[in-house]
N, C-alpha and C positions, 0 to 999 in steps of 0.2 A: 744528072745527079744520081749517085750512086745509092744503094738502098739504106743503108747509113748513111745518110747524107739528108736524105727523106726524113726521116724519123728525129735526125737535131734540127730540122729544121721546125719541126712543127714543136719541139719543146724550144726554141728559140723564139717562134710568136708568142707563146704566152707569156715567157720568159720578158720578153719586151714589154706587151702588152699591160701588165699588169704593172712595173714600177711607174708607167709613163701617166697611168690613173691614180697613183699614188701621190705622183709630184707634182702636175697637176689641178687634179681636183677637179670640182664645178664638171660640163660637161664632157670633159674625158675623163670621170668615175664611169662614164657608162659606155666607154669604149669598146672595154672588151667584150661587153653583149652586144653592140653594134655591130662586129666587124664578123664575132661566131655566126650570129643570124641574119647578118647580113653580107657580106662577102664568101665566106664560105660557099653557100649553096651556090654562088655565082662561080667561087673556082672548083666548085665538083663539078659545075656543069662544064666548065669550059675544059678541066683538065681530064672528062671521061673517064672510063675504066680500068684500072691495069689485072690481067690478066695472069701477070706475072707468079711463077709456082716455083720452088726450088728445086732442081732437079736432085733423086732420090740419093743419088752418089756424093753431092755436095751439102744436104741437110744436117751434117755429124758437124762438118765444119765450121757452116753457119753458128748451130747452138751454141759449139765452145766460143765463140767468138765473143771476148770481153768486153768488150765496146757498146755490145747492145745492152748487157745488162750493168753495164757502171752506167749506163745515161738513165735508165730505169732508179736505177740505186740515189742519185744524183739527185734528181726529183725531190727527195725527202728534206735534205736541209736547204733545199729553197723553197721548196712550199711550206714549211714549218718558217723559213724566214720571212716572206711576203706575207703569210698570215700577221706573224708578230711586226711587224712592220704596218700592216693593215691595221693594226687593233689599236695603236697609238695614232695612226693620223687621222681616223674614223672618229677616236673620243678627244683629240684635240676640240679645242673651242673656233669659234667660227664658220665650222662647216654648216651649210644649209643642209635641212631633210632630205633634198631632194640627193646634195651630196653625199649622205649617211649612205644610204636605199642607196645607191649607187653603187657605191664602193664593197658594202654588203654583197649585192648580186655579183658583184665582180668577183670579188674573195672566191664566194662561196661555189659559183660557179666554176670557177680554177679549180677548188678541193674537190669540187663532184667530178666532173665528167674530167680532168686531167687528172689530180691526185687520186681518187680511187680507182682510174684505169689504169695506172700504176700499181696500185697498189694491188690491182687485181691480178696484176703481171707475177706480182712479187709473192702471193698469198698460197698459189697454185705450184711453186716450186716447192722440192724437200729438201732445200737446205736453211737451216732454224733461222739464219740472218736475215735471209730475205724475208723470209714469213714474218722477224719483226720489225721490217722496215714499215711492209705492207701495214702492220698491225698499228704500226706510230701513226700513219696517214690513217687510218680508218678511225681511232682515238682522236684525232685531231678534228673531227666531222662527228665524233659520238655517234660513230655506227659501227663499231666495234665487233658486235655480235654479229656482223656479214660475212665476217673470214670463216665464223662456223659453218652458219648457214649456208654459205654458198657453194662451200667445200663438198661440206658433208653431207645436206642436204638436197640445193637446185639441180646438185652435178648426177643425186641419184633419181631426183622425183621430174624433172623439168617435163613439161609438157604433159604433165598426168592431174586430176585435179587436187594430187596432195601436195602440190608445190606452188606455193604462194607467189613467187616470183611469176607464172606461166600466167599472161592475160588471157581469159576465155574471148572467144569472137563473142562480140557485139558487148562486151563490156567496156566503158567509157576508161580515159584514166584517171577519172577522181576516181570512181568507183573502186577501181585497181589499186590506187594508189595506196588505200587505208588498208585494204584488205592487206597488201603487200607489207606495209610496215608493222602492223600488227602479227601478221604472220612469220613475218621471218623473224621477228625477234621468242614469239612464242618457241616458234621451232629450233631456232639458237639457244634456245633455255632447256628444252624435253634433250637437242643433242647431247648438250654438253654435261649433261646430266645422267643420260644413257652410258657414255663412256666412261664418267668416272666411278658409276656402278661396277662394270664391267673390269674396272682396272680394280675396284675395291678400297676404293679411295674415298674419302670424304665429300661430297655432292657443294656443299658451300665450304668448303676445304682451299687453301694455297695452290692446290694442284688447278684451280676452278678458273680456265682463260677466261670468261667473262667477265669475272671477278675485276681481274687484271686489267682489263681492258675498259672495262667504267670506270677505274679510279681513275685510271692514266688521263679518258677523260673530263673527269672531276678535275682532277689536278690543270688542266688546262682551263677552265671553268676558272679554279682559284684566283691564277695566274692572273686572269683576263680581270679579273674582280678587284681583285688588292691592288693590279697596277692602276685602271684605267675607274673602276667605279665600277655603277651602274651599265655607261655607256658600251664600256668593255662587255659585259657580259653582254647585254643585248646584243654586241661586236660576232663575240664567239657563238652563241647559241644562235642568232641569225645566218650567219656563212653556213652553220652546220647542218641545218634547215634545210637551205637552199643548196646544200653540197650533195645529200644524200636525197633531196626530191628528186637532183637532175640523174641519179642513180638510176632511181624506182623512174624516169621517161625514159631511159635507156633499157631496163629490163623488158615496159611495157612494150616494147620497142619490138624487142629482141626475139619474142616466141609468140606475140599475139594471135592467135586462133590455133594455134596449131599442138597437135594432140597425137601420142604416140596409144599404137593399137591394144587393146587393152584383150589377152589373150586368158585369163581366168579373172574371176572375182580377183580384185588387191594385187595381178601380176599383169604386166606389161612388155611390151616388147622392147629389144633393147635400141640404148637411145643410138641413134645412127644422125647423119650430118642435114636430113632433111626435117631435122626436128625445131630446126633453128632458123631466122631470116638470114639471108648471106644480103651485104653488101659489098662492093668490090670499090666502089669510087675510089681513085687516088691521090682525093687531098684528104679526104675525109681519115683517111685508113693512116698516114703519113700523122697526120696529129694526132692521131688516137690508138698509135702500134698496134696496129690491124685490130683492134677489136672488132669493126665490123664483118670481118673471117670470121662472122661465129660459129658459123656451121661447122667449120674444121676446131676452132676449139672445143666444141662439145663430143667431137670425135674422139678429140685426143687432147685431155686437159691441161697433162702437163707440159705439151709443146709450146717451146717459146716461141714470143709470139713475132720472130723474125724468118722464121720457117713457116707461118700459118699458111697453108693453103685455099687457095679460093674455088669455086666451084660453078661450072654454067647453068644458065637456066633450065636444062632440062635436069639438072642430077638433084637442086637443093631450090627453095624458095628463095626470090631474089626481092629487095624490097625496093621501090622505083624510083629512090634517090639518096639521097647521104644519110647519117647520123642528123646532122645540123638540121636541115630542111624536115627530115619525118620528127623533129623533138619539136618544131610547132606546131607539123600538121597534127601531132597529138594532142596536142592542147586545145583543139577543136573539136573535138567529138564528131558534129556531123558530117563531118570532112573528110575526116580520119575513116569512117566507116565506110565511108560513097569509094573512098580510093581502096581500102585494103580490106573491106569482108568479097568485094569480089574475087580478089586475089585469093583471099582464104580456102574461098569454096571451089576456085580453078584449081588451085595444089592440092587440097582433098580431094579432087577427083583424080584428079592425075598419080597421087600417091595412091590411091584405092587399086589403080589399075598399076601401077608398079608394083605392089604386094603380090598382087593376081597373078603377075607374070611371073615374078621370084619365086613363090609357093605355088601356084595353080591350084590354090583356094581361096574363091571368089570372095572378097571384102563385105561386105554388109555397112552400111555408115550408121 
């Protein structure tokens, strides 16, 4: 299968997965968390690594190629349709709780870890359409204030401790969790506030994307309310919940212990692709348009992510299995720590003595 080929395929599972919990009901609402945490980590393991990099002469190519961002694009009025489709057969009568809670975690898990990896595809381009496709999917999840924050923010502080996205070692992820959502929305507020200083604009002004981006989702709030009731909203504010938590386990994920060299008071060294966990698996990376290349997107942000490249273990930190699998071992705390603070403190040293080489100025930890 060709590398387009990959990538419809894993929006094709979900694409399935999700009407088939819809029109069914009862226990296949809870399908699609079945098959994510449970078959998945079974076909990272069986389907191993791909290694695969674009060579540098055919990366122009790649980018323009249409196909990978209409299926990106695409995304948005089927996940804005399965939502709305979800939120009427959720407050329909008859369903049991367990059905509810099912369908819910279904939804919601689709909008987090498919639609906002979309949307994060689409948030990092400069051209305005994409930015407000991205912007509809993150409205639709009332996380709105992430397309600031993560821009403008994670992309400049990550791995320093002014960036709330960045888990410290040996912090748990509830701990993370709060600090995270509390932080980034602070810091989506000081941003977007900073720049319309700056532009000399009115701070709670039209010009104010936040603004924009709460009502949009309020209006979907409405929506859910006047159609469906009560149920509805608890429909919409639950997915939303559970979209943007499995966010904040993919962030905790994504930089856990690791910390870039802090060369004066408040200045830092610049962020390079070992700031980031890389994974390589190729099912994981196929349903999730490489996001697990983080390393290479923090390199270079606004590369699409059909180009990302991946890195070996000795260049970046590699984390020791998929997306899928490490989003529960986080959920364990003393799990989570037995497997990755040793890794932490193996690539801190390893990166101490890589600095030492590049500079021949011996590291201090």
């Amino acid at each position: 299968m060709g590398r387009f080929g990959s990538f419809t395929s894993g929006f094709g599972l979900f694409l399935a997965m999700i009407p088939i919990a819809l029109i069914f009901r009862g226990i296949w609402a809870w399908v699609p968390i079945a098959i994510t945490f449970g078959l998945v980590p079974v076909l990272d393991r069986m389907g191993g690594i791909s290694a695969w990099n674009p060579r540098p002469e055919r990366e122009g190519l790649l980018a323009a190629d249409r196909r990978y961002r209409t299926l990106v694009a695409l995304w948005v009025p089927v996940g804005v349709g399965l939502t709305i489709w979800g939120l009427f057969v959720t407050a329909a009568p008859g369903l049991t709780l367990a059905d509810r809670i099912g369908l819910i975690l279904s939804i919601g898990f689709m909008n987090g870890v498919i639609g906002i990896t979309y949307a994060h595809e689409l948030i990092h381009q400069p051209a305005r359409n994409e930015q407000l496709l991205g912007d509809l999917l993150l409205a639709l999840v009332c996380y709105g204030h992430w397309h600031v924050e993560h821009v403008f923010g994670h992309h400049r502080n990550v791995a320093t401790p002014a960036d709330p996205s960045s888990a410290r070692r040996g912090e748990s992820f509830f701990r993370f969790y709060f600090r995270s959502v509390r932080g980034s929305l602070t810091s989506a507020i000081a941003l977007e506030r900073a720049r319309l200083v700056r532009a000399k604009r009115a701070p709670l002004g039209v010009h104010n994307r936040l603004i924009w981006l709460t009502l949009t989702s309020i209006a979907f709030a409405a929506i859910a309310f006047l159609t469906q009731g009560s149920l509805g909203l608890v429909f919409f504010l639950g997915q939303s919940v559970v979209a943007f938590s499995s966010l904040e386990i993919i962030n905790y994920i994504e930089h856990y212990g690791l910390r870039r060299r802090e060369l004066e008071p408040g200045r830092y060294e610049n962020v390079r692709p070992e700031h980031s966990w890389n994974a390589s698996q190729r099912v994981s990376n196929a349903l999730l348009i490489n996001l697990a290349r983080h390393s290479d997107h923090h390199a270079m942000a606004s590369r699409r992510y059909q180009i990302l490249r991946t890195y070996d273990e000795q260049s970046v930190p590699q984390l020791p299995s998929g997306y899928a699998a490490m989003f529960l071992v986080a959920l364990v705390p003393p799990l989570w720590f037995r497997l990755m603070d040793p890794r932490v403190d193996d690539w801190n040293t390893r990166e101490r003595d890589l600095t030492t080489a590049r500079t021949g100025v011996h590291v201090i930890a």
